[in-house]
HTML snippet that shows the backbone in 3Dmol.js (N, CA, C, O; Angstrom):
<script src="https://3Dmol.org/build/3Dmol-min.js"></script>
<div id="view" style="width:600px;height:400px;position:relative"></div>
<script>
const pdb = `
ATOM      1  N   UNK A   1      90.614 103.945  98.439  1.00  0.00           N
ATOM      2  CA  UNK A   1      89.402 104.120  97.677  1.00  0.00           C
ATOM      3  C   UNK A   1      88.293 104.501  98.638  1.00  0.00           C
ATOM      4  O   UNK A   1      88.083 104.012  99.748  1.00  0.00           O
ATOM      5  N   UNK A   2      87.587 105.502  97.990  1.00  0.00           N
ATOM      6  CA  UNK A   2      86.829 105.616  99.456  1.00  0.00           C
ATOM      7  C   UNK A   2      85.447 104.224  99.084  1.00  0.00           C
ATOM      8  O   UNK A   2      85.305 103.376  98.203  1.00  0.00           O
ATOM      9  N   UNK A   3      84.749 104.600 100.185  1.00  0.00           N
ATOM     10  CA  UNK A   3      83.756 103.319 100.955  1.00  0.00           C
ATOM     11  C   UNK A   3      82.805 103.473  99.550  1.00  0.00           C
ATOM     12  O   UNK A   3      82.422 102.429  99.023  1.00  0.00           O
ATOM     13  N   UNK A   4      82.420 104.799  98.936  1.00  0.00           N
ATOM     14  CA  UNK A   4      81.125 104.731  98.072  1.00  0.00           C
ATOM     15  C   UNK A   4      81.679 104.077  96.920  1.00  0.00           C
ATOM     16  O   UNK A   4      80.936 103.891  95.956  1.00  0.00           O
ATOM     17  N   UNK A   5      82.723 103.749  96.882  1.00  0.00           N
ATOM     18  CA  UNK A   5      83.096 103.929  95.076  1.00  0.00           C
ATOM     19  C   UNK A   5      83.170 102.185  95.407  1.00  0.00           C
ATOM     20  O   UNK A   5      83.413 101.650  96.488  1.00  0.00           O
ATOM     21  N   UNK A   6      82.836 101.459  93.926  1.00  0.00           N
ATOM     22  CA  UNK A   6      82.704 100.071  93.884  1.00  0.00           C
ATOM     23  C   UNK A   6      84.297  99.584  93.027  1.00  0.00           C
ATOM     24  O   UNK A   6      84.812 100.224  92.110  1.00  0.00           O
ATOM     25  N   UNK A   7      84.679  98.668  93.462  1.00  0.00           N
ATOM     26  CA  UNK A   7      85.982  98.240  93.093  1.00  0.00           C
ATOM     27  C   UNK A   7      85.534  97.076  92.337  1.00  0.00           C
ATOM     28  O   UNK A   7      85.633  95.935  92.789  1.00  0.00           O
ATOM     29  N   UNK A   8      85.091  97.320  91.308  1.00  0.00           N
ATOM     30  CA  UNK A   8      85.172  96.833  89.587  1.00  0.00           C
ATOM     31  C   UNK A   8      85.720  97.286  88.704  1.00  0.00           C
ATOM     32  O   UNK A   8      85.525  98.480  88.474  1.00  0.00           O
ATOM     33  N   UNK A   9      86.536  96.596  87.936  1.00  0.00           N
ATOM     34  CA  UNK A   9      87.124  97.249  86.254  1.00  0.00           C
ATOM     35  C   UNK A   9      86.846  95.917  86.006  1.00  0.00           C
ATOM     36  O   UNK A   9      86.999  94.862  86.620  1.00  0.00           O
ATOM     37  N   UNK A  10      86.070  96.501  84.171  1.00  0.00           N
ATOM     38  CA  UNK A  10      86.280  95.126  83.798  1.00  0.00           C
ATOM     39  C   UNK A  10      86.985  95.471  82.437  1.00  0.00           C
ATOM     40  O   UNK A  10      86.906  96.547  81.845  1.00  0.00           O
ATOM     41  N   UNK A  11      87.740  94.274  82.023  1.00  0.00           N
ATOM     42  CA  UNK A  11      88.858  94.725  81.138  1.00  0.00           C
ATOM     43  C   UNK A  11      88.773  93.140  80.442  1.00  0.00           C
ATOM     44  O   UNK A  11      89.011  92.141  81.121  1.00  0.00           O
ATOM     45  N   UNK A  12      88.339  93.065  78.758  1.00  0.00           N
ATOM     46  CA  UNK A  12      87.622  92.601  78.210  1.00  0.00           C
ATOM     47  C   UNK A  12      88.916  91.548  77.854  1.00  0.00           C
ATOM     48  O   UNK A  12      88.966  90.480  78.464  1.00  0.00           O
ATOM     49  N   UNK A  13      89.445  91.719  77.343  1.00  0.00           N
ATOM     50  CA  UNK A  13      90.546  91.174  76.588  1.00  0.00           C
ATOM     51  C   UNK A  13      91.878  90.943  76.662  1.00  0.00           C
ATOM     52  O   UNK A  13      92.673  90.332  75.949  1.00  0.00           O
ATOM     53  N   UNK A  14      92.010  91.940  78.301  1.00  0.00           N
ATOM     54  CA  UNK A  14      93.182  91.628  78.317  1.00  0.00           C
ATOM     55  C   UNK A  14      94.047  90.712  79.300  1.00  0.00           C
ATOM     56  O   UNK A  14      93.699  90.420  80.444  1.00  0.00           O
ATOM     57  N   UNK A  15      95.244  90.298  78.671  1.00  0.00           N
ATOM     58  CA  UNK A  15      95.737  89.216  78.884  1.00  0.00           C
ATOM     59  C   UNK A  15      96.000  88.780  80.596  1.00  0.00           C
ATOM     60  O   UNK A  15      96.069  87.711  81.202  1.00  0.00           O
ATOM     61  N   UNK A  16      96.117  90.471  81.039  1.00  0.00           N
ATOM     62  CA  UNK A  16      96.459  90.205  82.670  1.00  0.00           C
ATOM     63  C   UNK A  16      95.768  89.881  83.591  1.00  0.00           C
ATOM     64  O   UNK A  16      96.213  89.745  84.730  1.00  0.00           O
ATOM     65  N   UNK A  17      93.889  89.599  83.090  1.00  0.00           N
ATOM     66  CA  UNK A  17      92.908  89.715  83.994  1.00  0.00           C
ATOM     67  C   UNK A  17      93.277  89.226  85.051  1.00  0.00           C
ATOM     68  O   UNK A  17      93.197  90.031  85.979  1.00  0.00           O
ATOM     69  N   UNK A  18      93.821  87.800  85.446  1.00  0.00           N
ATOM     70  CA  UNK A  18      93.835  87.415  86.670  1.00  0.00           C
ATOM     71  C   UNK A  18      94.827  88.507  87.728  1.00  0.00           C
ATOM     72  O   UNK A  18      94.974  88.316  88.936  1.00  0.00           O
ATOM     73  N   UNK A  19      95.376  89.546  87.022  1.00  0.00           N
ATOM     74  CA  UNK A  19      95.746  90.426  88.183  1.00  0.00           C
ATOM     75  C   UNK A  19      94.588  91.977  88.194  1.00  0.00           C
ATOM     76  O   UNK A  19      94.670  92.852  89.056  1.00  0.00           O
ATOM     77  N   UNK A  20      93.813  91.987  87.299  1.00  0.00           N
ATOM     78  CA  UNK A  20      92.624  92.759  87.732  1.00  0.00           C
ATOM     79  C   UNK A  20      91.285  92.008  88.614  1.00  0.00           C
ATOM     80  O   UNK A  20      90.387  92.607  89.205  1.00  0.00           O
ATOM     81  N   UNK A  21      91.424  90.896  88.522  1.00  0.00           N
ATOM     82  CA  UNK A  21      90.691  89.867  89.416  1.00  0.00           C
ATOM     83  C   UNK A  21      91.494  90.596  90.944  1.00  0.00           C
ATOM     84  O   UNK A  21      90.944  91.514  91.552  1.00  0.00           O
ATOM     85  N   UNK A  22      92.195  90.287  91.173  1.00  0.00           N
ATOM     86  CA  UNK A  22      93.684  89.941  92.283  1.00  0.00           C
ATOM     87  C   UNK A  22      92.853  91.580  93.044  1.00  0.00           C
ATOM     88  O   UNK A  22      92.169  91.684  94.063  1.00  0.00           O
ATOM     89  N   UNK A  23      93.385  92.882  91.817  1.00  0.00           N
ATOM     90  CA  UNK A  23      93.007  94.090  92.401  1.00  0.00           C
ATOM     91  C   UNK A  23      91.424  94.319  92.656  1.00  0.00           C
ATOM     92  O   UNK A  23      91.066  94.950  93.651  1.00  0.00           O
ATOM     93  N   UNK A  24      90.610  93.865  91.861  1.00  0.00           N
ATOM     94  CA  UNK A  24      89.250  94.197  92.693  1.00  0.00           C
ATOM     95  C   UNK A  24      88.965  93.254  94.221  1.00  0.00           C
ATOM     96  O   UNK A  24      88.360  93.707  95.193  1.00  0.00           O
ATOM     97  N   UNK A  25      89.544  91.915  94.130  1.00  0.00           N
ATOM     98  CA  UNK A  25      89.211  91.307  95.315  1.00  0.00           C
ATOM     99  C   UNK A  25      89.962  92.148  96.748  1.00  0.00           C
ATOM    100  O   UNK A  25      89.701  92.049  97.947  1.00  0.00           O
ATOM    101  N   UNK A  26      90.983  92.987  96.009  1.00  0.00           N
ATOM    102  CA  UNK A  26      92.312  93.462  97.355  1.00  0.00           C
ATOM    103  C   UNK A  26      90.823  95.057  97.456  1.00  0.00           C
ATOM    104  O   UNK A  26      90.364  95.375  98.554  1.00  0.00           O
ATOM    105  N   UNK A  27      90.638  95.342  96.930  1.00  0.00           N
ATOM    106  CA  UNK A  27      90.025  96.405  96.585  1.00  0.00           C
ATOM    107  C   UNK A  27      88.835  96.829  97.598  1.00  0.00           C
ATOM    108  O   UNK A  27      88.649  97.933  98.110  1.00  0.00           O
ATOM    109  N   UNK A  28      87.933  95.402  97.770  1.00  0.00           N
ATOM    110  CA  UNK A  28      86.967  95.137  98.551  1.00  0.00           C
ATOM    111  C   UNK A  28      87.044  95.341 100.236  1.00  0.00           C
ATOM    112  O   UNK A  28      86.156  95.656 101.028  1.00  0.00           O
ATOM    113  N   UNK A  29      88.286  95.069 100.420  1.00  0.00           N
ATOM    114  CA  UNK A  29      88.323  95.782 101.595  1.00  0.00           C
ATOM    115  C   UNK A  29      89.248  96.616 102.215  1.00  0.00           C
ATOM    116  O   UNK A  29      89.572  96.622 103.403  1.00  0.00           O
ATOM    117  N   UNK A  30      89.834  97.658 100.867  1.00  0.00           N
ATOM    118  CA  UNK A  30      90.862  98.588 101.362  1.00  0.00           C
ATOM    119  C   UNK A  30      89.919  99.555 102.025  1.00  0.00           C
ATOM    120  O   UNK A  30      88.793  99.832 101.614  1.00  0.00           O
ATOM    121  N   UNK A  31      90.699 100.195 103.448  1.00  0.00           N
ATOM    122  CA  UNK A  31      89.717 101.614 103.795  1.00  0.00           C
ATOM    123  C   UNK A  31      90.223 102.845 103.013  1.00  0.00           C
ATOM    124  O   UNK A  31      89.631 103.898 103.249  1.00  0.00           O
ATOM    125  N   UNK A  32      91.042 102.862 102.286  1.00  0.00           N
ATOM    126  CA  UNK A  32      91.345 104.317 101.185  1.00  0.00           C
ATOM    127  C   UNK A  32      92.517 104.665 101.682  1.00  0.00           C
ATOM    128  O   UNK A  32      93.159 105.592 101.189  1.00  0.00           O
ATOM    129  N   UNK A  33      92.970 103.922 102.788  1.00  0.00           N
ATOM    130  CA  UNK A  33      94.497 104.660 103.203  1.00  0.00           C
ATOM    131  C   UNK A  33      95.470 104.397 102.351  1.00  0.00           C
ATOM    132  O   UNK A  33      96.357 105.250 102.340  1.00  0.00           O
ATOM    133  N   UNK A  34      95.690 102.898 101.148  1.00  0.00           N
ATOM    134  CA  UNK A  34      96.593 103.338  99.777  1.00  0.00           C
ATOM    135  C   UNK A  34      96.060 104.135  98.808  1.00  0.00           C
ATOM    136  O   UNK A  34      96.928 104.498  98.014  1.00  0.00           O
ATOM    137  N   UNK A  35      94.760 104.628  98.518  1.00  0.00           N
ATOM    138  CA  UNK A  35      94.799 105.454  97.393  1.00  0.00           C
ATOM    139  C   UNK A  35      95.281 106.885  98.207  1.00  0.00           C
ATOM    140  O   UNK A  35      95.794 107.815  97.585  1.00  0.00           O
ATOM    141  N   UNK A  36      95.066 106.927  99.550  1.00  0.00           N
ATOM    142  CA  UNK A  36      95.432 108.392  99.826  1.00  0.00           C
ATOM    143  C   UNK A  36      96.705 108.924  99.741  1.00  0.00           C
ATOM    144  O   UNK A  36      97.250 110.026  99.683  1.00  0.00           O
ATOM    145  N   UNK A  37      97.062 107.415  99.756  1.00  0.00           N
ATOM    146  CA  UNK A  37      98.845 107.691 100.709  1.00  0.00           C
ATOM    147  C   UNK A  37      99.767 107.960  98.762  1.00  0.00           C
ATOM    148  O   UNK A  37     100.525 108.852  98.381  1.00  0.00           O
ATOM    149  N   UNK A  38      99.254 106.841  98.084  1.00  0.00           N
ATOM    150  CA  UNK A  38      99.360 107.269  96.490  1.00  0.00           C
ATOM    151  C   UNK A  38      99.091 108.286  96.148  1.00  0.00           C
ATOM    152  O   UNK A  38      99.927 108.881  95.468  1.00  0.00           O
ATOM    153  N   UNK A  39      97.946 108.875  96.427  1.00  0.00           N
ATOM    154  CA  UNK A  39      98.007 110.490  95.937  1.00  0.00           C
ATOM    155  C   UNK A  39      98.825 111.561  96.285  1.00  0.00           C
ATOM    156  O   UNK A  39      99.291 112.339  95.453  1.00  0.00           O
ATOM    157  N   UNK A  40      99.038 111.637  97.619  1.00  0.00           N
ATOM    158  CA  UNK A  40     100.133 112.178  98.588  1.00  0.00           C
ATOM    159  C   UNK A  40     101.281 112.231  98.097  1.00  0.00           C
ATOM    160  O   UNK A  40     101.858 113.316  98.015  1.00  0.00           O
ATOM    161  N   UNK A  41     101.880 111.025  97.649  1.00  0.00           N
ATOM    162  CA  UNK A  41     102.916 110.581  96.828  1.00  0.00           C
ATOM    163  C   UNK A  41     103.414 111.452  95.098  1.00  0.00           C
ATOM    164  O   UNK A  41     104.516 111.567  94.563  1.00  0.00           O
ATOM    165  N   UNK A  42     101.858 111.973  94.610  1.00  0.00           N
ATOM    166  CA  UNK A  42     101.787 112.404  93.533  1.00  0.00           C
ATOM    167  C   UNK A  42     101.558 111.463  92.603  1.00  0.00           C
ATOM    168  O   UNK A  42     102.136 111.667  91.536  1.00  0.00           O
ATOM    169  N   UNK A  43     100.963 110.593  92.665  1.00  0.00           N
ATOM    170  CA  UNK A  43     100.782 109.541  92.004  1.00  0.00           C
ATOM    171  C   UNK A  43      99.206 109.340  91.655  1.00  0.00           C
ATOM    172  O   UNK A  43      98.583 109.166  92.703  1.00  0.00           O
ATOM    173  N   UNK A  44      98.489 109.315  90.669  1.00  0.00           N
ATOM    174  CA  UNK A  44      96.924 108.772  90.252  1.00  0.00           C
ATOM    175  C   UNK A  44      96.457 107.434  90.786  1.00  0.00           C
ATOM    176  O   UNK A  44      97.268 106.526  90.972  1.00  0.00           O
ATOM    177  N   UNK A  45      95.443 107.326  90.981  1.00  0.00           N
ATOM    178  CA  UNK A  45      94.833 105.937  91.416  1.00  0.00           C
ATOM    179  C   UNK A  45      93.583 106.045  90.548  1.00  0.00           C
ATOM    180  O   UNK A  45      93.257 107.090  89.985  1.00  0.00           O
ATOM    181  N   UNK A  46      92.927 104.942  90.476  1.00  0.00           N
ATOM    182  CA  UNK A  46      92.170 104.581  89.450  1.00  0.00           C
ATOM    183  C   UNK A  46      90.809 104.049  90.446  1.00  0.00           C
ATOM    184  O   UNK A  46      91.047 103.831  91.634  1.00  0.00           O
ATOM    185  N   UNK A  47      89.545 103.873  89.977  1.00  0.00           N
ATOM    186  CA  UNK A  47      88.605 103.026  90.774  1.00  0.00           C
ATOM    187  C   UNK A  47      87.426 103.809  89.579  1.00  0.00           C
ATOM    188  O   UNK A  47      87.358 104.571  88.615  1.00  0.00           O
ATOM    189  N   UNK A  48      86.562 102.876  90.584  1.00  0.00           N
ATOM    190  CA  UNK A  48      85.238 102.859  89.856  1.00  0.00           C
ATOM    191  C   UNK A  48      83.860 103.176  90.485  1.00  0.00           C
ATOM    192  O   UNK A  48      83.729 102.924  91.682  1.00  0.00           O
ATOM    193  N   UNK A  49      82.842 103.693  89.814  1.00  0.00           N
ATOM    194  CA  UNK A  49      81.819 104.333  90.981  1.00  0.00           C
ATOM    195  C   UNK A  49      80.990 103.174  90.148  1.00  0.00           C
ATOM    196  O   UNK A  49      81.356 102.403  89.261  1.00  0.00           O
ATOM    197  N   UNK A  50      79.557 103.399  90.886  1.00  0.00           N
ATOM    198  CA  UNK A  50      78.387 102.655  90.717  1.00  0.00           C
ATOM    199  C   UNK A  50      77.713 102.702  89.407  1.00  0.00           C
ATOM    200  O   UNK A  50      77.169 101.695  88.955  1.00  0.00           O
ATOM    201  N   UNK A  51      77.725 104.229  88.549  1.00  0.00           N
ATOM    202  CA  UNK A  51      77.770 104.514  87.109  1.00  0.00           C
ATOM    203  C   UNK A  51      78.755 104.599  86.133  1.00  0.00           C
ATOM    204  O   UNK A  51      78.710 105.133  85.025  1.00  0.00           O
ATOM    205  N   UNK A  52      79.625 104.016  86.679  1.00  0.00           N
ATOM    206  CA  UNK A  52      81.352 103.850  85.776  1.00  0.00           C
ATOM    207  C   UNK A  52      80.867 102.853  84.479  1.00  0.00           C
ATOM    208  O   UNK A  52      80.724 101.707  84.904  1.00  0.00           O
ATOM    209  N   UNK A  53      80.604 102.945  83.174  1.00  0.00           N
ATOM    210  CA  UNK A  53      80.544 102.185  82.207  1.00  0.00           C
ATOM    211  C   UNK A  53      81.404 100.609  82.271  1.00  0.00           C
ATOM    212  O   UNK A  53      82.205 100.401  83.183  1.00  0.00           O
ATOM    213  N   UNK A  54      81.218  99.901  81.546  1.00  0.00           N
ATOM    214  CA  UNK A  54      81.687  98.791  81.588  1.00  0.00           C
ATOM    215  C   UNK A  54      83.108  98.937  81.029  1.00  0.00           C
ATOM    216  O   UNK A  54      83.036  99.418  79.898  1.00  0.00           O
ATOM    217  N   UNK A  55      84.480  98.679  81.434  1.00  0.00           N
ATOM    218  CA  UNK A  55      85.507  98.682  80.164  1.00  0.00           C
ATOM    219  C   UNK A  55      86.210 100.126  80.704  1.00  0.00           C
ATOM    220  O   UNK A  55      87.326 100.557  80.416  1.00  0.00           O
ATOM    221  N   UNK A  56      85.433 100.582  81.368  1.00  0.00           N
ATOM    222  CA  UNK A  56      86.228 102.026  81.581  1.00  0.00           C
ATOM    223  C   UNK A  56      86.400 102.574  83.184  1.00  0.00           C
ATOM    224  O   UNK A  56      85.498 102.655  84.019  1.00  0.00           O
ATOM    225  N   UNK A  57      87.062 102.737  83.264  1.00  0.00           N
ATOM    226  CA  UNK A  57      87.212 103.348  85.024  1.00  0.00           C
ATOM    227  C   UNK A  57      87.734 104.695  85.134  1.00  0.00           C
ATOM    228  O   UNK A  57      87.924 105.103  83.988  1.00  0.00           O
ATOM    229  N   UNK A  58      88.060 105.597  86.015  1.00  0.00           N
ATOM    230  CA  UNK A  58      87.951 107.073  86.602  1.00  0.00           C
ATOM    231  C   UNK A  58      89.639 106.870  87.082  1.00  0.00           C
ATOM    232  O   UNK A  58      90.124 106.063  87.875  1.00  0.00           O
ATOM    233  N   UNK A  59      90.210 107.810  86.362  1.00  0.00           N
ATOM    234  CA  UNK A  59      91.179 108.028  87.052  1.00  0.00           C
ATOM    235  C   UNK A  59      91.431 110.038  87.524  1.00  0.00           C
ATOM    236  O   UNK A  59      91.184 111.081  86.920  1.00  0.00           O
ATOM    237  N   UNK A  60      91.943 109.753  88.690  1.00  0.00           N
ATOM    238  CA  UNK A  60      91.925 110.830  90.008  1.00  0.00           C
ATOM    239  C   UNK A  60      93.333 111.019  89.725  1.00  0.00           C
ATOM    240  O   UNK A  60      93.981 109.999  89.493  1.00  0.00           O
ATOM    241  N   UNK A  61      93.978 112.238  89.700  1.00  0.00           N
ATOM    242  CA  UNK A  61      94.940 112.670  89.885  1.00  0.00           C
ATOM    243  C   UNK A  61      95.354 113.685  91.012  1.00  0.00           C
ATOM    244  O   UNK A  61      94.625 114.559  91.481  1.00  0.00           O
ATOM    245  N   UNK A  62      96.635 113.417  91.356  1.00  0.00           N
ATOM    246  CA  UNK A  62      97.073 114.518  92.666  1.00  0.00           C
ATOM    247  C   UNK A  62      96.260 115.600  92.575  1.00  0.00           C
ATOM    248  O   UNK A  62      95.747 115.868  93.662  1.00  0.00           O
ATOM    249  N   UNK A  63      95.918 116.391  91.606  1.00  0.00           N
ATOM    250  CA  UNK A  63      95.470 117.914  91.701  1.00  0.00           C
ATOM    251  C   UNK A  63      93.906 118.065  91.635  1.00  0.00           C
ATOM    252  O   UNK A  63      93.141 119.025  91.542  1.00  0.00           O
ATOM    253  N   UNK A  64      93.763 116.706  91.723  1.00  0.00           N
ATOM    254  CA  UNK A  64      92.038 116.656  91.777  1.00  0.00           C
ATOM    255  C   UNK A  64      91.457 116.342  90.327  1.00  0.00           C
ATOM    256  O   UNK A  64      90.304 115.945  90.157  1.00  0.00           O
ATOM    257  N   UNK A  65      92.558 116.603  89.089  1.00  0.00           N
ATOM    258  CA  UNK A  65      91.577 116.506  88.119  1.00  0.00           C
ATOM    259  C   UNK A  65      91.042 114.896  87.554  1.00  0.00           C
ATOM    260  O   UNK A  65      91.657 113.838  87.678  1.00  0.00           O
ATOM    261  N   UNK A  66      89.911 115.090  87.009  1.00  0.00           N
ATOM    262  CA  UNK A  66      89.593 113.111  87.256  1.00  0.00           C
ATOM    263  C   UNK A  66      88.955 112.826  85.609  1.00  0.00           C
ATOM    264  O   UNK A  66      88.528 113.652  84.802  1.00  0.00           O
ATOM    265  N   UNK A  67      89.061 111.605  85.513  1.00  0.00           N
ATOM    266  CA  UNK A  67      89.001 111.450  83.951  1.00  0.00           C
ATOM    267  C   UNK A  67      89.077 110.054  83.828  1.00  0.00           C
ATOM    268  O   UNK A  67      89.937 109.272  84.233  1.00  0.00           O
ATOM    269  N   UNK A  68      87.504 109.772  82.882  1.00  0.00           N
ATOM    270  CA  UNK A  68      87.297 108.652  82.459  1.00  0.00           C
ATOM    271  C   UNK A  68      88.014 107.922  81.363  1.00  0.00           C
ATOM    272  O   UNK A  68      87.800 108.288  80.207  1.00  0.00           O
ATOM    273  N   UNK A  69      88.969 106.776  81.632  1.00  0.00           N
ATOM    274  CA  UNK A  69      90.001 106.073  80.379  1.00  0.00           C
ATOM    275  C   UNK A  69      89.831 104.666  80.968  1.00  0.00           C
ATOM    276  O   UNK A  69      89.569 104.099  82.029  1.00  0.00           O
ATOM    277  N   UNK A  70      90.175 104.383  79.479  1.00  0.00           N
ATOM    278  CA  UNK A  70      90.268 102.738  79.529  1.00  0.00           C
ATOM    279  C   UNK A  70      91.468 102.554  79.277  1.00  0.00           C
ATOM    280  O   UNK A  70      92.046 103.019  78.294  1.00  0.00           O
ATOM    281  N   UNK A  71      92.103 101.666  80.373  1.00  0.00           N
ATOM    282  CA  UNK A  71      93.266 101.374  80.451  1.00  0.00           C
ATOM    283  C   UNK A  71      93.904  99.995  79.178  1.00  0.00           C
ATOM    284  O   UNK A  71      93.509  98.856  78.929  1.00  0.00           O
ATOM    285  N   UNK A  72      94.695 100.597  78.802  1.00  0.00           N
ATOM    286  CA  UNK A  72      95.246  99.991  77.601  1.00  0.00           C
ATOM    287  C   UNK A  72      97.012  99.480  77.830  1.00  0.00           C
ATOM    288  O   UNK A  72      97.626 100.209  78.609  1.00  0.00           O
ATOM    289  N   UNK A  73      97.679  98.512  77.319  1.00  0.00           N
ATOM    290  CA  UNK A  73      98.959  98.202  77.657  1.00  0.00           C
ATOM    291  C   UNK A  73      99.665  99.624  76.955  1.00  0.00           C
ATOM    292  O   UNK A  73     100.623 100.156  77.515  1.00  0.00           O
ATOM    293  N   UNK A  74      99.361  99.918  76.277  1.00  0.00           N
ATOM    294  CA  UNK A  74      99.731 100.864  75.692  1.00  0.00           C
ATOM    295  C   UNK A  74     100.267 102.399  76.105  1.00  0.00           C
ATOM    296  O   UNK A  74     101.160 103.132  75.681  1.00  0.00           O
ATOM    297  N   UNK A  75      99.075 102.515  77.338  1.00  0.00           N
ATOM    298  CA  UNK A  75      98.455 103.598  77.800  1.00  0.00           C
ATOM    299  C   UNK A  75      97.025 103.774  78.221  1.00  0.00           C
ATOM    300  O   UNK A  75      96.098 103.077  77.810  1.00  0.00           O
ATOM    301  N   UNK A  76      96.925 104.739  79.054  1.00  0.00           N
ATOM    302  CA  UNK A  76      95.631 105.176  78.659  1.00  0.00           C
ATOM    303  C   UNK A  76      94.833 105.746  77.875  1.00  0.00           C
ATOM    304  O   UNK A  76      95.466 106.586  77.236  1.00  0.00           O
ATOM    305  N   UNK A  77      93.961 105.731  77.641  1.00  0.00           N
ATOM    306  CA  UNK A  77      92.709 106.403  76.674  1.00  0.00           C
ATOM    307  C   UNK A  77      91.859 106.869  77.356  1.00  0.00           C
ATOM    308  O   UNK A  77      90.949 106.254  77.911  1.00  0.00           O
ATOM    309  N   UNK A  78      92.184 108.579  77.394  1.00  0.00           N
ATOM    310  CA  UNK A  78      91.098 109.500  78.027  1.00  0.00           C
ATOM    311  C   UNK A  78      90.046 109.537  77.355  1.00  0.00           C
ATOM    312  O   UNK A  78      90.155 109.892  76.181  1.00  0.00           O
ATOM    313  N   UNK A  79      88.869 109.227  77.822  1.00  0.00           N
ATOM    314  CA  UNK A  79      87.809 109.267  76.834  1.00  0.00           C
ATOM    315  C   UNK A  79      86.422 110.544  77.148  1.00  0.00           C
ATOM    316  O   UNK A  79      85.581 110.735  76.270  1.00  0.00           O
ATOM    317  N   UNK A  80      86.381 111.219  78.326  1.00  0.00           N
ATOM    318  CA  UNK A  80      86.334 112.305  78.784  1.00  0.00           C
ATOM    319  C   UNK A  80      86.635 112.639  80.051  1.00  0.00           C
ATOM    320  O   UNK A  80      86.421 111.838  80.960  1.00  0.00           O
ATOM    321  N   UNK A  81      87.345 114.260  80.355  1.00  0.00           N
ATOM    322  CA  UNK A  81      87.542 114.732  81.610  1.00  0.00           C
ATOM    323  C   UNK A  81      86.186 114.974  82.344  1.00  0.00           C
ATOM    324  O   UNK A  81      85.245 115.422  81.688  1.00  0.00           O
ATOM    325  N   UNK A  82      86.060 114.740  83.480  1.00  0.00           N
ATOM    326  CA  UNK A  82      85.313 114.710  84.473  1.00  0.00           C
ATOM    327  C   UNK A  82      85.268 115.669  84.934  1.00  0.00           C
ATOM    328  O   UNK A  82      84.576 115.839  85.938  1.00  0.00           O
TER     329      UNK A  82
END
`;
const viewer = $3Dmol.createViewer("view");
viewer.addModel(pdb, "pdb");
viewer.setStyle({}, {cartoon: {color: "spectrum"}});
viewer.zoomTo();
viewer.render();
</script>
């Protein structure tokens, strides 16, 4: 994750919080070398900037394209591309 972006999601209702607790505290002091090495991989990573709405976070994909969803057990919910 890089240094500007703030490692908050908040996720209202759902049942797993204590492992979104778990990921913002791990979050706080990653230097970005797993979201890079995940992207590399081809894989999306998720995070949050300083104007990220409440409930919703940014997800980054390998090809750059990035898009605001709220993560659901379900899935995600793109709620607009970035």
């Amino acid at each position: 994750m890089h240094p500007s972006h703030k490692a908050s999601v908040a996720v209202s209702t759902d049942p797993s919080e204590e492992i979104w607790k778990a990921i913002r505290r791990a979050a706080k002091t990653d230097d970005d070398t797993a979201a890079r090495e995940r992207l590399a991989a081809g894989f999306p990573i998720y995070y949050s900037e300083d104007d990220t709405p409440d409930g919703l976070v940014i997800k980054r994909h390998p090809c750059g394209r990035r898009e605001l969803v709220r993560c659901d057990p379900a899935g995600d919910q793109v709620i607009r591309v970035l």
